[in-house]
N, C-alpha and C positions, 0 to 999 in steps of 0.2 A: 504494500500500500504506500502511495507517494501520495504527498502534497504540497503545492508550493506556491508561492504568496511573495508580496515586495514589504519589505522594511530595511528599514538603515540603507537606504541607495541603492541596492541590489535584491537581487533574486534568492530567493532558500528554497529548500529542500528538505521535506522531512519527511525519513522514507522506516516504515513500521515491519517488520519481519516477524512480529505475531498478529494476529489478525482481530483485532478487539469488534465485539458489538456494535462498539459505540466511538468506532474510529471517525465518523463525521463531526462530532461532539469537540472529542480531542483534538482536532486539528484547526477548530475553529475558536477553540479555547487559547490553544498554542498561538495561532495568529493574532489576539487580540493581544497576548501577552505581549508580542514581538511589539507590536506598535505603541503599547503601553510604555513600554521601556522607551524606543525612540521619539517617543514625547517628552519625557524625563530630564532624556540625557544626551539628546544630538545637539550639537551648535549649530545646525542648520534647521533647528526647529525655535522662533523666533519667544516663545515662551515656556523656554525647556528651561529645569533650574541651570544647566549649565549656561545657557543664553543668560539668562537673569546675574548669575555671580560673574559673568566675564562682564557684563553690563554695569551693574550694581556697584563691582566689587564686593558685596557683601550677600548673602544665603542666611537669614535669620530659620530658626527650626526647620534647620535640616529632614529629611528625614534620615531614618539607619541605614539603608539601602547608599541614598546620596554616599553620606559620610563612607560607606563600606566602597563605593569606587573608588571614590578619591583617598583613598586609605593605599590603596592598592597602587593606586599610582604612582604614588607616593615612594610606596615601597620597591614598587618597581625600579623607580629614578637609580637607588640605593644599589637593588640585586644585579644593576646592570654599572655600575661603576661611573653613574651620570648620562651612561650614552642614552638612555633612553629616554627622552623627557616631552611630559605631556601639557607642557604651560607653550605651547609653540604656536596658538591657535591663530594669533595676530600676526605671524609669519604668512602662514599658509592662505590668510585672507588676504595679507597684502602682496601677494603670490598671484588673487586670484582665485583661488579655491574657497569661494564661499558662500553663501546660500543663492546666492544666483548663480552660479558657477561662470564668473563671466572668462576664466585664463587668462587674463591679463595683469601682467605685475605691477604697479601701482609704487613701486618702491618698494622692496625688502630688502634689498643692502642696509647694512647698519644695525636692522633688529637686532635684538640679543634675547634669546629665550628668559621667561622666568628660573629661578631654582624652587623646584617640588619642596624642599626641604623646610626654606625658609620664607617663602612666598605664598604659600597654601596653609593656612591655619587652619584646623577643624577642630572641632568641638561641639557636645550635643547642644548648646544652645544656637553656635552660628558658623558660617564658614566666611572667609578672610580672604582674597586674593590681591596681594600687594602687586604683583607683576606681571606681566605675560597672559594669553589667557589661554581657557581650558582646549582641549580640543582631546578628544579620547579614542580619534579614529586608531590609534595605535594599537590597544586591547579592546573595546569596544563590544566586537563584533564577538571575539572569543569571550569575552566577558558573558552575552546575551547567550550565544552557543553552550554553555556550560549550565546556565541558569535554566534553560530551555531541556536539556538532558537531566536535572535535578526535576523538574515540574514532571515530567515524560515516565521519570520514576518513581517519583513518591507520592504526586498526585493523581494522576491514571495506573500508575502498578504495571508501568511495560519492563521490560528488560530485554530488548533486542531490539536496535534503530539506529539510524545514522541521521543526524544533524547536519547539515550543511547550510552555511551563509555563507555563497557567492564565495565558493570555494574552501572557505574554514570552516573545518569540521569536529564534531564528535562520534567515536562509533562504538555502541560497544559489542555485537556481533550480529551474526546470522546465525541464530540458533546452537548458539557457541562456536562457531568458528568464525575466521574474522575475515572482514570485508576488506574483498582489492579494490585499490584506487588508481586514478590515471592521473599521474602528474603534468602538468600541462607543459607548454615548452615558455619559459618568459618572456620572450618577444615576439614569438609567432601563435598568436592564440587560434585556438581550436586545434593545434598541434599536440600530441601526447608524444613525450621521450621514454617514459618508463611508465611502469606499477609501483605499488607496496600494496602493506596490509595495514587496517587499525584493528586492533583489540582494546577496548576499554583504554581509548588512548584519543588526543587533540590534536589536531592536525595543522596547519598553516603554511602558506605561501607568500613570499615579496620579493617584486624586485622595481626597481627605479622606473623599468620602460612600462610599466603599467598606466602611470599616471605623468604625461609628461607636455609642456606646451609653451610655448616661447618666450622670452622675457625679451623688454622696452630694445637691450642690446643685440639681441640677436640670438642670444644661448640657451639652452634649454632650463626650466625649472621643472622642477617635480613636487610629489606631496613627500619627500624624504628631505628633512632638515639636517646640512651637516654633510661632511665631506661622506661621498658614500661610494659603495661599490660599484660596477654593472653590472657585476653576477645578480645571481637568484639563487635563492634559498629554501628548501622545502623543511619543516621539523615537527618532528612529533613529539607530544610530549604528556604527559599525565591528564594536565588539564588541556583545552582547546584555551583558554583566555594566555595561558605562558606559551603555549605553541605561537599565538600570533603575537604576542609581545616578543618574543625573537627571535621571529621569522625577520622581522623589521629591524632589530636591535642587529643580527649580526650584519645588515648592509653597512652597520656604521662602523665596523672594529676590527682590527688586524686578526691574519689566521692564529697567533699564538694566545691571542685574548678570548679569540672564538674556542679554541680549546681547551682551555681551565673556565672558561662560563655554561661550555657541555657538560661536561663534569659534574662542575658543582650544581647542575639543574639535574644534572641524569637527562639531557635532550639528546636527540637520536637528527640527527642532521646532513641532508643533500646537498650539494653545492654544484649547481650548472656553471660551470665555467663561460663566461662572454666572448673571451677569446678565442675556443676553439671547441665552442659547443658540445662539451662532453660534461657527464654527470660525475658526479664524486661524491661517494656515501660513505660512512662510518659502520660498522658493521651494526651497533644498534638501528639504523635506518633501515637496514638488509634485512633482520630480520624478525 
């Protein structure tokens, strides 16, 4: 059983491998979930709390959820040694990339991101943002995908489904064996290079030529902030919200730092080569 719906800017997929009664229910439950969230919490939604506190600068009574992303974010900044940072919203608007999506740069030389650490205050009374503003497309989508496989099991009683947001996914089998995926090629879309397999595992893709469109001088920008790769990146990982936090995260960071952050995540990691179009997995990835 497949079903599939738009939220957060793209297409999902939510495909059931037991067969419930009451699968029409579920699916329409799921979806309002989906849009419930990107009410919340998109910055291209003009009265989402995120809009309000990049606006405001201030988020009086949060709620737990709010606070529980921006906790994460937070944390993230930290788990990734800075490269990962989610106050870069004013970047990528003045990039272009923003609720009208018009790709036009408007100036962003010179921005300087916020810091997660000391610029984003939370507390259960209010939230705080000194600098920068929010933009959550980095985990976002794995955020919701995870959330969406928590609802899938503790509120319907499934245990066998794959989640997909517009390619980030959760799976956790097909009647206990695990489901193969097709990795797409990162600059020739509708291309597949390879398989794998998820087992009660998060999936995620990035790479730079995805999202890419001219600036004032003549050169490309993209929605990746920060000197970055032109590989692409595929990684699995426990959650589906840390697979897409760095799928993105290693476009920004040398191979010796990409290897003590696999490590210390336990992330199972691909690497398309740009140069000379060939893939490159680590054995967790294989198998």
């Amino acid at each position: 059983m497949v079903h599939s719906f738009q939220a957060l800017g793209t297409t999902w997929w939510i495909t059931l491998f037991d067969e419930p009664a009451t699968a029409a229910a579920i699916f329409d439950d799921i979806g309002r979930f989906a849009l419930a969230f990107e009410r919340a919490y998109s910055r291209f939604q003009p009265d989402s709390d995120i809009s309000r506190l990049n606006e405001a600068r201030r988020l009086d009574a949060p709620s737990e959820e709010c606070r529980a992303i921006l906790t994460f974010g937070k944390q993230l900044y930290l788990r990734t040694n800075s490269h990962f940072n989610f106050l870069t919203g004013h970047i990528l608007e003045a990039r272009g990339y923003d609720a009208n999506y018009r790709f036009t740069d408007t100036g962003s030389d010179g921005l300087t991101p916020g810091n997660p650490v000391t610029d984003l205050l939370i507390s259960p009374e209010t939230i705080e943002l000194q600098h920068g503003r929010i933009d959550l497309g980095g985990f976002g989508k794995g955020y919701l995908i995870d959330l969406i496989a928590e609802r899938l099991q503790d509120t319907h009683g499934l245990s066998h489904f794959l989640v997909n947001g517009g390619g980030d996914m959760y799976a956790t089998s097909n009647q206990g064996e695990p489901i193969e995926i097709y990795l797409e090629h990162p600059i020739e879309p509708g291309r597949h290079i390879s398989t794998t397999t998820l087992k009660d595992q998060g999936f995620a893709a990035s790479a730079s030529h995805k999202r890419r469109w001219p600036a004032a001088d003549g050169s490309d920008v993209t929605h990746i902030v920060g000197e970055h790769s032109d590989d692409g990146y595929f990684i699995k990982a426990a959650r589906a919200v840390d697979a897409d936090a760095f799928a993105t995260t290693f476009l920004l960071i040398e191979p010796k730092e990409q290897e003590q952050l696999a490590q210390q995540e336990n992330l199972a990691i691909a690497r398309f080569s740009s140069t000379d179009g060939r893939l490159f997995a680590n054995q967790l990835f294989l198998g």
